[in-house]
TIPA-42971 format. One line per field, with one value per residue (C-alpha): residue number from 1; residue in three letters; x, y, z. Coordinates in steps of 0.5 Angstrom, whole numbers, plus 500, padded with zeros to 3 digits. Example, Ala and Ser with C-alpha at 12.3 -4.5 7.8 and 13.67 -1.06 7.14 Angstrom:
2
pos	c(1:2)
code	c(ALA:SER)
xx	c(525:527)
yy	c(491:498)
zz	c(516:514)
//
This chain:
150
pos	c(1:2:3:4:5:6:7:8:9:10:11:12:13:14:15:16:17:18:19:20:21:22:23:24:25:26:27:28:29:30:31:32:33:34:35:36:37:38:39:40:41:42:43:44:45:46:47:48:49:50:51:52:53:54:55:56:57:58:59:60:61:62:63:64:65:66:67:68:69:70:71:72:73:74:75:76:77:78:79:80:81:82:83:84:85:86:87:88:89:90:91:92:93:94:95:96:97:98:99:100:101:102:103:104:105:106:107:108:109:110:111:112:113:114:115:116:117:118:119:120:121:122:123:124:125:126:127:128:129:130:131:132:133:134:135:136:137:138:139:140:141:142:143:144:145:146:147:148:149:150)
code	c(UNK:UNK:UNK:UNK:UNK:UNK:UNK:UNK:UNK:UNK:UNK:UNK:UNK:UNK:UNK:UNK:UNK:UNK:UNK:UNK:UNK:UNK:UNK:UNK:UNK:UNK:UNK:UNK:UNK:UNK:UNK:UNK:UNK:UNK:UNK:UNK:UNK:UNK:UNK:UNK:UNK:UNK:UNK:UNK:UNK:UNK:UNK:UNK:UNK:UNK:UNK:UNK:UNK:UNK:UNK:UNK:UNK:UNK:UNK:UNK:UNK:UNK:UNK:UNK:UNK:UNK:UNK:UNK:UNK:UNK:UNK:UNK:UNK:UNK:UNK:UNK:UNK:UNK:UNK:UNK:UNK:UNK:UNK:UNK:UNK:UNK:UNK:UNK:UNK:UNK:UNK:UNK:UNK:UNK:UNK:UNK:UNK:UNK:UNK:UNK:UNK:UNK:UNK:UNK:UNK:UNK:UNK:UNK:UNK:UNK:UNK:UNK:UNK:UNK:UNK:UNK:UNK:UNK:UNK:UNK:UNK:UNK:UNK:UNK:UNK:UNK:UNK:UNK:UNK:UNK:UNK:UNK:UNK:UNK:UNK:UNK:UNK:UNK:UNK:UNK:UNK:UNK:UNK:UNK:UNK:UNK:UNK:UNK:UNK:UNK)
xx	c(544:539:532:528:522:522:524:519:514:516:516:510:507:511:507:500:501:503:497:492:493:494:488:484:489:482:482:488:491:489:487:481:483:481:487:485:492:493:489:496:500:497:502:507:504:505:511:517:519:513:516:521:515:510:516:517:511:509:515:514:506:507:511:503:500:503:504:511:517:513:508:514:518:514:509:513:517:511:510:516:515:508:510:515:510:506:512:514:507:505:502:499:493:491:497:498:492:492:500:499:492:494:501:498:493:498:503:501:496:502:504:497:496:501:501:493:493:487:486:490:485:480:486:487:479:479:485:484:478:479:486:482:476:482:485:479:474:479:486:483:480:485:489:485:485:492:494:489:493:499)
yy	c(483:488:485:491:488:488:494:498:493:497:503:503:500:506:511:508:509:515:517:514:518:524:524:521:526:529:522:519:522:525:520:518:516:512:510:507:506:501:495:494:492:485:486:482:476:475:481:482:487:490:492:497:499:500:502:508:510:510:514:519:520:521:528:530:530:535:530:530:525:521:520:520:515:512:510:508:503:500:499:495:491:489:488:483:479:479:476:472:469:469:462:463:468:469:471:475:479:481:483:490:491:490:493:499:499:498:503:508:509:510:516:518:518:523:528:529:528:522:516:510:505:509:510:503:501:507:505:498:498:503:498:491:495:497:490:485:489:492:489:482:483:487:480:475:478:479:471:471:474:471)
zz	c(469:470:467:464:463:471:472:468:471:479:475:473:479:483:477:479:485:485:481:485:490:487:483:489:494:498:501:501:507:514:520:516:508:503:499:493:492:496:492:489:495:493:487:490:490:483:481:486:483:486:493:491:486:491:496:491:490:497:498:492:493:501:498:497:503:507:513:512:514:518:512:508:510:516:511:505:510:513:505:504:511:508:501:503:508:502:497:502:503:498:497:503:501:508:510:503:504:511:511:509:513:519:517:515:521:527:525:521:526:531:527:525:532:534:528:530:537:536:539:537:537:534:527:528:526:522:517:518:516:510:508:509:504:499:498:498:495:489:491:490:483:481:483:480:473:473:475:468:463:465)
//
């Protein structure tokens, strides 16, 4: 039996994403981004239906940014990758919390580094340090008021 009230919530969750970044698509892609988006990728810590939402939403939002199958795939599989680490750990917050910094960081840089002809580790530093922003400064927040309205 299907729960729709978990199904709506991926929706939802895929819909926010996609909105973030395409309000804020100046920086939300290119090899030095800012994607606000990503504050939800903690979601799964309370919400399993989360995964395929961000998934989705990756998957949609990715679509915008002119980068391609790269992006478009690339990205939304390293989101689902992190979105289950941080569902699987999620009593582990550590763990939770960095799974899709360093996720993001390391692979998405790997494509990044090869659509733009960067250095890797400079694309490393870069996303890592924009994801780490992203997840502790909003996504933790983000978190905690939730847990509170629950």
């Amino acid at each position: 039996m299907v729960d729709f009230r978990k199904l709506v919530r991926a929706a939802i969750i895929a819909a926010l994403y996609v909105v973030l970044v395409w309000l804020l698509a100046p920086v939300s892609f290119g090899p030095f981004q800012f994607r606000a988006a990503e504050a939800l990728t903690l979601l799964p810590m309370l919400f399993p239906e989360a995964i395929p939402g961000l998934y989705i939403g990756v998957l949609l939002a990715n679509t915008l940014g002119g980068l391609g199958l790269w992006d478009i795939f690339g990205g939304s599989l390293v989101t689902l990758l992190a979105a289950y680490i941080t569902w699987r750990y999620r009593d582990k917050p550590l763990i939770a919390y960095l799974s899709p910094i360093v996720l993001n960081a390391f692979l998405i840089s790997l494509y990044l580094h090869y659509v733009f002809t960067l250095p890797y580790w400079a694309l490393v530093l870069s996303i890592g340090a924009s994801e780490a922003v992203v997840v502790l400064a909003l996504g933790v927040p983000l978190l905690k008021a939730l847990r509170k309205l629950r």
